[in-house]
C-alpha positions in Angstrom: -2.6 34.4 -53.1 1.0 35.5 -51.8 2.5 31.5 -53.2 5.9 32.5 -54.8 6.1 36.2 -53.5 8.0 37.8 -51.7 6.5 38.8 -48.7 8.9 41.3 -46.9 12.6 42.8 -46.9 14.7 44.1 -44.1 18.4 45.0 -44.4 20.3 46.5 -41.2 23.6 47.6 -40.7 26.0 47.6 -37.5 25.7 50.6 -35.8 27.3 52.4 -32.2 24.5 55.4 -31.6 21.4 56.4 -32.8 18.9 59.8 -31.6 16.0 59.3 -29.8 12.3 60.4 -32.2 9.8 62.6 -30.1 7.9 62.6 -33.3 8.2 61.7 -37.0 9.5 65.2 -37.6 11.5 65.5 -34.5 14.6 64.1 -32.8 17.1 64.2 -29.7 20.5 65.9 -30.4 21.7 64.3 -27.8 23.1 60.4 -29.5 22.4 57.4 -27.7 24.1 53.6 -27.4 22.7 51.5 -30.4 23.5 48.2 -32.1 21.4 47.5 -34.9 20.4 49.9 -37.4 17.1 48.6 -39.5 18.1 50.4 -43.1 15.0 49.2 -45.0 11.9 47.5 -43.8 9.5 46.3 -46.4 6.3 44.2 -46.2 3.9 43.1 -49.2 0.7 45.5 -48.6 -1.4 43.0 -48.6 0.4 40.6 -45.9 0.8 43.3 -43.7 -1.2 41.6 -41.2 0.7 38.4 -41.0 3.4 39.9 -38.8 5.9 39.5 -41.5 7.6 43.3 -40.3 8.0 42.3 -36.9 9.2 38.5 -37.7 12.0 40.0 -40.0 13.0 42.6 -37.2 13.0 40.1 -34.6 15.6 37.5 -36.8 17.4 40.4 -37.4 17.7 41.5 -33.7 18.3 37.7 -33.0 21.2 36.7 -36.0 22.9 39.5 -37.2 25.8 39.7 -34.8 27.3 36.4 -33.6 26.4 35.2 -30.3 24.1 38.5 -29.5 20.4 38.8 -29.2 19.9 42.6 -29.4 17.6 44.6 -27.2 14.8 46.0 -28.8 16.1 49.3 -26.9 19.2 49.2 -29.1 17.8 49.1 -32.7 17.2 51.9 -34.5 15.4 52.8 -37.7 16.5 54.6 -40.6 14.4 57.1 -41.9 11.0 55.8 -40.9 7.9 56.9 -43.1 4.8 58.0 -41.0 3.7 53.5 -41.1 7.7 52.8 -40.1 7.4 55.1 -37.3 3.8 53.4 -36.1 5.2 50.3 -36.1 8.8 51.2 -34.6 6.7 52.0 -31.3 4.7 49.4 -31.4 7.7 46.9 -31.8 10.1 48.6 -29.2 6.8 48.5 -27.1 5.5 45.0 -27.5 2.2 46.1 -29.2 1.7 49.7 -27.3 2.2 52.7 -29.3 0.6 54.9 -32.2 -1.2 52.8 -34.2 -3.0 50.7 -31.6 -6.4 51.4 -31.0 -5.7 50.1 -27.4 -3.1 52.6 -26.2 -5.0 55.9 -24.7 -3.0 59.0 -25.7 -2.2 59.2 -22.0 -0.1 56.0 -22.4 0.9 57.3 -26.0 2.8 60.8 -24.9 4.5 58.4 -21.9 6.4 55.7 -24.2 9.6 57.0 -25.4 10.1 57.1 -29.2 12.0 54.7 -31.2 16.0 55.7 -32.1 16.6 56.5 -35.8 19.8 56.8 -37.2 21.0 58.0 -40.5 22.9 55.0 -43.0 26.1 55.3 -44.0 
């Protein structure tokens, strides 16, 4: 029963570039535009399911600079763990990506990563 838990964290931070991921391990050193920086994303193991990740992303994207919806091409993760980076592409690719059965590896090497960025 998740009554009276909390079910997820995110906290993000203002940001103006970000490096493109070609894996986990690896990354552009070339920077790119960026807006939102996603510092810490957090979701109760066993409510992973529920959406709860991709809800809090999506309110951040949507509220945390007045008057802007940010483009999921814009945000950037900090520091994703091997699940973080899964789901990264999967959000920046509305359900495509590593981690979805669906996606052929063809598909999977075409999508570009997501952008990760270091906090300040």
């Amino acid at each position: 029963n998740n009554n009276n838990r909390i079910l997820g964290v995110v906290t993000v931070q203002i940001i103006s570039q970000a490096y493109r991921m070609f894996t986990l391990h690896e990354r552009s050193l070339t920077p790119e535009k960026a807006y939102l920086g996603i510092g810490l994303l957090w979701s109760l193991p066993s409510a992973r399911t529920l959406g709860i990740a991709t809800q809090l992303v999506t309110a951040a994207r949507n509220h945390s600079i007045y008057g802007v919806r940010v483009e999921k091409s814009l945000v950037a993760f900090s520091s994703p763990t091997q699940a973080g980076y899964d789901f990264a592409m999967r959000y920046i690719h509305d359900g495509q990506g590593k981690g979805n059965s669906k996606t052929t590896h063809e598909q999977q090497q075409q999508l570009l990563g997501p952008l990760v960025y270091e906090m300040k």
